[in-house]
PDB file of N, CA, C and O in Angstrom:
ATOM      1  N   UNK A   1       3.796  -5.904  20.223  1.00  0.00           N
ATOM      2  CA  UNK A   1       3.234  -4.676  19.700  1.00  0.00           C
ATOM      3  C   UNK A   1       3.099  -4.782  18.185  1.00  0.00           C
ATOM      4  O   UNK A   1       3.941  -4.317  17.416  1.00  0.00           O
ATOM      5  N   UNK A   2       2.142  -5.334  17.848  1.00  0.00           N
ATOM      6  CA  UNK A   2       1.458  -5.534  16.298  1.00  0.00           C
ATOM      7  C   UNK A   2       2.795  -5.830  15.222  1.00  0.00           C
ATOM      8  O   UNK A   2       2.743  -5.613  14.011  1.00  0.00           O
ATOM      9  N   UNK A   3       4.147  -6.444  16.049  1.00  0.00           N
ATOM     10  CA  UNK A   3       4.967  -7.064  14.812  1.00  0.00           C
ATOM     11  C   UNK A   3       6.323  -5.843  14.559  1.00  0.00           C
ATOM     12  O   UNK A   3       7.296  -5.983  13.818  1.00  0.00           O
ATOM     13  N   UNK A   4       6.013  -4.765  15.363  1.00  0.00           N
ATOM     14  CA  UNK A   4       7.102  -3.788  14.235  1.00  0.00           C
ATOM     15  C   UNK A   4       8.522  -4.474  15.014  1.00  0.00           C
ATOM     16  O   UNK A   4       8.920  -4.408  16.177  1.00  0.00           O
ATOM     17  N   UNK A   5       8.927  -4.983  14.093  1.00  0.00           N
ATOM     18  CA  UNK A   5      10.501  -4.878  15.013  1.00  0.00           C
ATOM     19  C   UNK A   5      11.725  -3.657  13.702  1.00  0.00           C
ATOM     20  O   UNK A   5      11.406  -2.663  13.048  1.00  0.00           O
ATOM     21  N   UNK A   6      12.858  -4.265  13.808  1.00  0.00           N
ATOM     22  CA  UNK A   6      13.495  -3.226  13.192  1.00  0.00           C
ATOM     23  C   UNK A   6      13.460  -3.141  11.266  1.00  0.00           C
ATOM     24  O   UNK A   6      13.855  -2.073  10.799  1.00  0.00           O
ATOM     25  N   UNK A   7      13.201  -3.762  10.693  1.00  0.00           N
ATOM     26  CA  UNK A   7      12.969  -4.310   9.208  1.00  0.00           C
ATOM     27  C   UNK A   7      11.602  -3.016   9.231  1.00  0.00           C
ATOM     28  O   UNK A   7      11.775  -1.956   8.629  1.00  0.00           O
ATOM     29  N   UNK A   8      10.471  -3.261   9.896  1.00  0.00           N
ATOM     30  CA  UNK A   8       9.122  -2.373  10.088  1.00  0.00           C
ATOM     31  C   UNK A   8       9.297  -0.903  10.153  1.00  0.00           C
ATOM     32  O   UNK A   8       8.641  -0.039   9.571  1.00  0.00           O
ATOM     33  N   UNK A   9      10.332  -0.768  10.993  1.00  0.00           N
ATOM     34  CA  UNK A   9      10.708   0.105  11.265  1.00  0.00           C
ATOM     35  C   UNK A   9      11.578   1.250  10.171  1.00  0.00           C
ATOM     36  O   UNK A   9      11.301   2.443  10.054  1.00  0.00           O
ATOM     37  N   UNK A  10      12.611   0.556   9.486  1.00  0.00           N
ATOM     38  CA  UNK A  10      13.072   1.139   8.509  1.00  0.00           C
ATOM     39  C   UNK A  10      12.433   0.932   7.782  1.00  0.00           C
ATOM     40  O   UNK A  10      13.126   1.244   6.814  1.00  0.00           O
ATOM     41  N   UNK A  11      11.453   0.581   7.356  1.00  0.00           N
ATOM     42  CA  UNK A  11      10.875   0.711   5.843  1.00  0.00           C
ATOM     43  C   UNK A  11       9.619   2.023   6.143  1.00  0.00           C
ATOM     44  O   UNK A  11       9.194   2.646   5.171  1.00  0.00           O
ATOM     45  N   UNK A  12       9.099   2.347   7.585  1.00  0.00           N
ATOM     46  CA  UNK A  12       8.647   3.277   7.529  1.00  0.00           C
ATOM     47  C   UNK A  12       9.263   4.561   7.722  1.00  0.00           C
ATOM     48  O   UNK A  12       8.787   5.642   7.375  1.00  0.00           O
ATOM     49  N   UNK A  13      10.639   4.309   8.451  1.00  0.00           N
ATOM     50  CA  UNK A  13      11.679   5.632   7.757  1.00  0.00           C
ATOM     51  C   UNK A  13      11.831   5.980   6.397  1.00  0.00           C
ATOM     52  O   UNK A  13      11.809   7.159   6.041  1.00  0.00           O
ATOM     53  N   UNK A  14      12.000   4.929   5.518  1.00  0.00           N
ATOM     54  CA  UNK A  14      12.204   5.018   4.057  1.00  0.00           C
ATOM     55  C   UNK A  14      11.176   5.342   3.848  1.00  0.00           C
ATOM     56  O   UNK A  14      11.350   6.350   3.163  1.00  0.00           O
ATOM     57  N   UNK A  15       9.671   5.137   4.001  1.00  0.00           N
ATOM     58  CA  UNK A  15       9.061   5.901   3.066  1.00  0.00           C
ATOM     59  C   UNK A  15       8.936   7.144   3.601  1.00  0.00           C
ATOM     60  O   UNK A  15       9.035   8.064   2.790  1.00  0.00           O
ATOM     61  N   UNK A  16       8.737   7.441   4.786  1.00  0.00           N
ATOM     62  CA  UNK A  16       8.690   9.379   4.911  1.00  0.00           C
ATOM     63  C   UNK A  16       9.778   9.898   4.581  1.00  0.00           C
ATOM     64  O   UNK A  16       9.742  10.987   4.009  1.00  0.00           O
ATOM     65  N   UNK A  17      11.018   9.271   4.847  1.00  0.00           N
ATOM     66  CA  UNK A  17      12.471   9.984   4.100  1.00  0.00           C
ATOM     67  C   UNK A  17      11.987  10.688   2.555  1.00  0.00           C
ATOM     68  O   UNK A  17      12.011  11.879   2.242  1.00  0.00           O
ATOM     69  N   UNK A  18      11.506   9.388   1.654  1.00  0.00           N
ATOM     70  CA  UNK A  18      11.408   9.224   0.070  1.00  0.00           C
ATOM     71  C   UNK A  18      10.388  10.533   0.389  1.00  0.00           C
ATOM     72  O   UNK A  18      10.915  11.607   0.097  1.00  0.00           O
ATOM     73  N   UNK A  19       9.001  10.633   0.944  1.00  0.00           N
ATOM     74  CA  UNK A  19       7.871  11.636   0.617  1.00  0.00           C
ATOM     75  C   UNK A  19       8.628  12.832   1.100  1.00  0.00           C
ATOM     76  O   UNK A  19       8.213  13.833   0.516  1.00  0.00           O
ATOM     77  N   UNK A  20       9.623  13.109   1.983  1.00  0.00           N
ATOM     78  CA  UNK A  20      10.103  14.536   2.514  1.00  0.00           C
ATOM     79  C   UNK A  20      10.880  14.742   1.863  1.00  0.00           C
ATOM     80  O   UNK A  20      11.245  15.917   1.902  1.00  0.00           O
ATOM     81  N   UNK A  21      11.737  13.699   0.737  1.00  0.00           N
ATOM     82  CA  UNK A  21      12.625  14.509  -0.059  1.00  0.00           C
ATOM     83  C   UNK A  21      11.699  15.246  -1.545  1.00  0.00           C
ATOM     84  O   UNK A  21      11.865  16.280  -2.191  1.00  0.00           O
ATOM     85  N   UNK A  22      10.796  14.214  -1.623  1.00  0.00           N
ATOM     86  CA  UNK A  22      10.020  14.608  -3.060  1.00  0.00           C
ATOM     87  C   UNK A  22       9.411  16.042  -2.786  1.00  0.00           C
ATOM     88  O   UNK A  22       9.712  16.934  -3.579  1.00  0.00           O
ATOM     89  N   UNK A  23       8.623  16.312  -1.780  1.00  0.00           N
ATOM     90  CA  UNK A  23       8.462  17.084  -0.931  1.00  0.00           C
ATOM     91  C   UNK A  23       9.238  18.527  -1.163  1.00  0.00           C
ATOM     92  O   UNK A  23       8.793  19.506  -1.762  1.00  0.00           O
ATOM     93  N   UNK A  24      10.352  18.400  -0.605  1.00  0.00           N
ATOM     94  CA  UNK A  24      11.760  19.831  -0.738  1.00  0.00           C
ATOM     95  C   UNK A  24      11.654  19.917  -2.308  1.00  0.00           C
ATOM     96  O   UNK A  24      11.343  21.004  -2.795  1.00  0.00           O
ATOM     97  N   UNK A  25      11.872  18.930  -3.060  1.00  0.00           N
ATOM     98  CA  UNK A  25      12.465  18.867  -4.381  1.00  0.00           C
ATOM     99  C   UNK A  25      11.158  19.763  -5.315  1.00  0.00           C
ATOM    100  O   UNK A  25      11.388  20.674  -6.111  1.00  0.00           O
ATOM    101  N   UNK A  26       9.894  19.261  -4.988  1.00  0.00           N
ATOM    102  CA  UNK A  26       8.899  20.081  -5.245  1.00  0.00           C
ATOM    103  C   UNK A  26       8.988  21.981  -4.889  1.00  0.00           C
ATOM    104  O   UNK A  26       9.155  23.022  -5.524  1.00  0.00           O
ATOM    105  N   UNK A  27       8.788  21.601  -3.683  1.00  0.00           N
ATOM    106  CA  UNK A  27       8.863  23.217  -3.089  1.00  0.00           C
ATOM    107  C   UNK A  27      10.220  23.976  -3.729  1.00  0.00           C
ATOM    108  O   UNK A  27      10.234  25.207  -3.715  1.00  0.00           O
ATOM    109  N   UNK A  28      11.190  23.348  -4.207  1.00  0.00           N
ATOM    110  CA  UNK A  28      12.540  24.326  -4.351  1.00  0.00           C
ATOM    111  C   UNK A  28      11.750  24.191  -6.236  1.00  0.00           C
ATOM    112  O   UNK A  28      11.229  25.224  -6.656  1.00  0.00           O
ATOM    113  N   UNK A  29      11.746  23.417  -6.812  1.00  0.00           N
ATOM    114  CA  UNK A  29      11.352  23.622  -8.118  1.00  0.00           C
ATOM    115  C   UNK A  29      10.339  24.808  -8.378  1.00  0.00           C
ATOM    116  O   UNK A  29      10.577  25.829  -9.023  1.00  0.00           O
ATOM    117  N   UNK A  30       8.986  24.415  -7.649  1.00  0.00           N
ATOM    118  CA  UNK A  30       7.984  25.249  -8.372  1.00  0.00           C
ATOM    119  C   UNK A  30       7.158  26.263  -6.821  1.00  0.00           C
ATOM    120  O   UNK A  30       6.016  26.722  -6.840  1.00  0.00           O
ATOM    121  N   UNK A  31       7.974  26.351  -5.851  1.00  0.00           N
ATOM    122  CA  UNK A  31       7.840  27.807  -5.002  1.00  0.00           C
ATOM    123  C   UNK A  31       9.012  28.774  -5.475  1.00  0.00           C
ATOM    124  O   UNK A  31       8.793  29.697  -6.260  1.00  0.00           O
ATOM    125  N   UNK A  32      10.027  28.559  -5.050  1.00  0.00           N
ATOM    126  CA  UNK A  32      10.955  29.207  -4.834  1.00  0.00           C
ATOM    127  C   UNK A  32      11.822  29.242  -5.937  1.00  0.00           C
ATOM    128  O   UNK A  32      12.435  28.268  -6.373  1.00  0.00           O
ATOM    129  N   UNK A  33      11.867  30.592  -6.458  1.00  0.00           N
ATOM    130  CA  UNK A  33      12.705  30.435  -7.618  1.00  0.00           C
ATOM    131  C   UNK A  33      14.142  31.066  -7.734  1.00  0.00           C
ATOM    132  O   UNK A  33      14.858  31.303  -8.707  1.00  0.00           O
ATOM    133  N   UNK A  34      14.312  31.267  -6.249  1.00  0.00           N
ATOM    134  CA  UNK A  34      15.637  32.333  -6.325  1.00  0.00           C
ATOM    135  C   UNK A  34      16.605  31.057  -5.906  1.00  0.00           C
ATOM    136  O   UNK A  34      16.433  29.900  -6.288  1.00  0.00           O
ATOM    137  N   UNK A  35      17.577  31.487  -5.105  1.00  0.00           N
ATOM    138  CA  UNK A  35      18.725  30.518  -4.586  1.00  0.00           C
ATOM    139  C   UNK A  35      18.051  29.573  -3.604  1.00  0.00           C
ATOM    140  O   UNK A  35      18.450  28.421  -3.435  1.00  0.00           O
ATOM    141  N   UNK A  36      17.170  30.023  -3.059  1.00  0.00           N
ATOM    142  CA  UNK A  36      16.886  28.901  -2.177  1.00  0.00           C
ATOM    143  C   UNK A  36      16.335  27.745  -2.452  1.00  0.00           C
ATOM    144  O   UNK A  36      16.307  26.678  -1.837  1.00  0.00           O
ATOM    145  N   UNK A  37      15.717  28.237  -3.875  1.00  0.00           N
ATOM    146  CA  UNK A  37      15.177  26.431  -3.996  1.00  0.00           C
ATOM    147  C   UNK A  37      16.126  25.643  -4.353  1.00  0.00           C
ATOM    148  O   UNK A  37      16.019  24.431  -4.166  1.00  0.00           O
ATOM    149  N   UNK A  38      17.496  26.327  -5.075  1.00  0.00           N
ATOM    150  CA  UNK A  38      18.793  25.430  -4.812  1.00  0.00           C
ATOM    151  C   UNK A  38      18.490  24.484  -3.362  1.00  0.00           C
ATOM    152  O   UNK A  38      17.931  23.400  -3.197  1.00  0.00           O
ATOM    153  N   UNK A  39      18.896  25.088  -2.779  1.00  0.00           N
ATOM    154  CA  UNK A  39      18.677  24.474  -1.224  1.00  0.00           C
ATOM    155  C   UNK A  39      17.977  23.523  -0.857  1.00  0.00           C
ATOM    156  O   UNK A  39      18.445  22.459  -0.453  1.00  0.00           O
ATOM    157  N   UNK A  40      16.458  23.849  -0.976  1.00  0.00           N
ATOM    158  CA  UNK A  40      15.286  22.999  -1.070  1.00  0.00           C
ATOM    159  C   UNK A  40      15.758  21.890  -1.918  1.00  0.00           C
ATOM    160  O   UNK A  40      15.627  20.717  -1.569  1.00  0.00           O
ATOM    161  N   UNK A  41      16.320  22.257  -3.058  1.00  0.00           N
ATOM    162  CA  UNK A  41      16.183  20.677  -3.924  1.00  0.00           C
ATOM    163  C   UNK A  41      17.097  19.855  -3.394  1.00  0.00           C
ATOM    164  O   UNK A  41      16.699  18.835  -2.831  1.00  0.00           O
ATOM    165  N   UNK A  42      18.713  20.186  -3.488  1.00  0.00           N
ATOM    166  CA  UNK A  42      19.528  19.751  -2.413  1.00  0.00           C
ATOM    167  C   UNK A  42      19.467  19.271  -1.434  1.00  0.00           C
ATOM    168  O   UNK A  42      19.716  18.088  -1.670  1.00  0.00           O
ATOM    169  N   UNK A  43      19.249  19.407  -0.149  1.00  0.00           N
ATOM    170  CA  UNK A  43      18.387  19.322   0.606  1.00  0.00           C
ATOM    171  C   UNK A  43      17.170  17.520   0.546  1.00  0.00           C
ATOM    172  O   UNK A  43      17.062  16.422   1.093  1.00  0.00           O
ATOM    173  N   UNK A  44      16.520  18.420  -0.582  1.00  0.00           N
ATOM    174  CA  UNK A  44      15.274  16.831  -1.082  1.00  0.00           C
ATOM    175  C   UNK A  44      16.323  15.968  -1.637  1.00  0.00           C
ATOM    176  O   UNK A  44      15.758  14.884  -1.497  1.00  0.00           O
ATOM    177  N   UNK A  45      17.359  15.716  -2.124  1.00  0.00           N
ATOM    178  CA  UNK A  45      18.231  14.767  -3.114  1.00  0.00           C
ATOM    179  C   UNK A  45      18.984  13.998  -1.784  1.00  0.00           C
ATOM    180  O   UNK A  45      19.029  12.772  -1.690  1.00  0.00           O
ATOM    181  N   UNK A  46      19.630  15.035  -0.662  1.00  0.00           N
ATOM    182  CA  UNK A  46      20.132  14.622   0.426  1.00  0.00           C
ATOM    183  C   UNK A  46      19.113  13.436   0.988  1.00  0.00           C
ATOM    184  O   UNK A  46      19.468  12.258   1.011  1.00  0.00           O
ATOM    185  N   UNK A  47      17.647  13.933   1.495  1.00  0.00           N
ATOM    186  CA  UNK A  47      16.487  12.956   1.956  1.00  0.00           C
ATOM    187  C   UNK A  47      16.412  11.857   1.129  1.00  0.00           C
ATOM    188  O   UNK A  47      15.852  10.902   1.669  1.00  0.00           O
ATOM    189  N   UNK A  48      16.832  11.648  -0.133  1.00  0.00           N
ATOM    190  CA  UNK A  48      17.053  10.854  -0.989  1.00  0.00           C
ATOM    191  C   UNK A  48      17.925   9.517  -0.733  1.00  0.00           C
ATOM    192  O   UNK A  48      17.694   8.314  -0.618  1.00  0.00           O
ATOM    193  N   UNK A  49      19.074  10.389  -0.704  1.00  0.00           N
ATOM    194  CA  UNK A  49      20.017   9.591  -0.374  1.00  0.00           C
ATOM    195  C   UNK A  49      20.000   8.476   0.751  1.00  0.00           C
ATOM    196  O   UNK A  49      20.283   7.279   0.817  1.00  0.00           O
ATOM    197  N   UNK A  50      19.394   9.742   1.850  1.00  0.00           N
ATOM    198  CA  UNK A  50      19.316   8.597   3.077  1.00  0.00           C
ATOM    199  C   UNK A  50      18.575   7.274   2.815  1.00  0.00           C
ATOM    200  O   UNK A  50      18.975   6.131   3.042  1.00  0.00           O
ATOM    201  N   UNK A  51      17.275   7.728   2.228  1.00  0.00           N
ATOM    202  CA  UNK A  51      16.021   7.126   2.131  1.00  0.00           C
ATOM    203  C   UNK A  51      16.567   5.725   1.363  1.00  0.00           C
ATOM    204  O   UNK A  51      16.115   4.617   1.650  1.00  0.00           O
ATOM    205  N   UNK A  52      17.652   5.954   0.304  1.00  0.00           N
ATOM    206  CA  UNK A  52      18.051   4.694  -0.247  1.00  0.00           C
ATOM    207  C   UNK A  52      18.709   3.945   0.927  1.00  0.00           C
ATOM    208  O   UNK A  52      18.300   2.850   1.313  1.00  0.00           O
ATOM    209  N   UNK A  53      19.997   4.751   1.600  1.00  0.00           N
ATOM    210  CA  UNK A  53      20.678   4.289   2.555  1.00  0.00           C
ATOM    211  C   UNK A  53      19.716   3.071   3.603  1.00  0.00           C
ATOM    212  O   UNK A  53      20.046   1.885   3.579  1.00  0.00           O
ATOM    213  N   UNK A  54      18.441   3.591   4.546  1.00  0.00           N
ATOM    214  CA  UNK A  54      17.789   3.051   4.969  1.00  0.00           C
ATOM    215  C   UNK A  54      16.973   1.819   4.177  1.00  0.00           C
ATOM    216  O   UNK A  54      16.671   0.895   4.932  1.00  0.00           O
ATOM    217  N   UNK A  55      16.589   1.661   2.851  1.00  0.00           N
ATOM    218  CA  UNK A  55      16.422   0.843   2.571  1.00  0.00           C
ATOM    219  C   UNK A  55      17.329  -0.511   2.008  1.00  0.00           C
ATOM    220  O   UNK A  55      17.021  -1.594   1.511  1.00  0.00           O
ATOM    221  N   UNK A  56      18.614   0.165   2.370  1.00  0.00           N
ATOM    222  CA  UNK A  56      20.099  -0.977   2.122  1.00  0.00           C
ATOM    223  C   UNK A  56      19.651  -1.465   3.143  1.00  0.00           C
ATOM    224  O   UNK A  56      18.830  -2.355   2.921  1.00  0.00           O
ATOM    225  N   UNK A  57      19.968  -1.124   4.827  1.00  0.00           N
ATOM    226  CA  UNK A  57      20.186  -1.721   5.674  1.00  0.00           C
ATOM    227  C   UNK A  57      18.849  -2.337   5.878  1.00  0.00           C
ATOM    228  O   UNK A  57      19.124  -3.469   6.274  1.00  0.00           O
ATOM    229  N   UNK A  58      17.618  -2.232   5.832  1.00  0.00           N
ATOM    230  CA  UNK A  58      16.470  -3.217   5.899  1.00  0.00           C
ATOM    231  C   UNK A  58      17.312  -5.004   5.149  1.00  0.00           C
ATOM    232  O   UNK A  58      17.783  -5.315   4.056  1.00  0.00           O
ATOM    233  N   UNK A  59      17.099  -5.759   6.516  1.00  0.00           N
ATOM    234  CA  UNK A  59      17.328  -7.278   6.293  1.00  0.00           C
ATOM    235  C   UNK A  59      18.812  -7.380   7.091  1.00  0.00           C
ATOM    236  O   UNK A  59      19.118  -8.297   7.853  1.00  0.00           O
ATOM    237  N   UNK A  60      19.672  -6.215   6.736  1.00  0.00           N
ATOM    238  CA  UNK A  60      21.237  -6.173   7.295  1.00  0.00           C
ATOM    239  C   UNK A  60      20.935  -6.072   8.943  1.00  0.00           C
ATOM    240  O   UNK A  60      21.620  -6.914   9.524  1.00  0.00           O
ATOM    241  N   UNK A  61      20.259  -5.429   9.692  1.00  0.00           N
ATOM    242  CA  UNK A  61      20.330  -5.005  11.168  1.00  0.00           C
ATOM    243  C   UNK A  61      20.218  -6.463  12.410  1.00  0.00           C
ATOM    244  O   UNK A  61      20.263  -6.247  13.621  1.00  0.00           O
TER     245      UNK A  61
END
């Protein structure tokens, strides 16, 4: 099936992780200006995190 094995695979987790955290981090900055875009940004920094996480283990699996 056109090559994806697991390396393919996490690197296309990592990048929608990376665009859904930029994503929150946007929407909590410049929608929401009460407590919730706390949340939202939080939230986007969390998607962050993973998004690095997943690109550790690319080569490790």
């Amino acid at each position: 099936m056109m090559g994806i094995n697991k390396n393919t695979i996490l690197a296309w987790a990592t990048l929608i992780m990376i665009l859904m955290g930029f994503l929150l981090i946007g929407l909590g900055a410049f929608r929401y200006n009460d407590v919730a875009g706390w949340g939202f940004g939080a939230t986007g920094v969390g998607f962050l995190a993973i998004a690095w996480v997943f690109n550790a283990l690319k080569g490790r699996l």
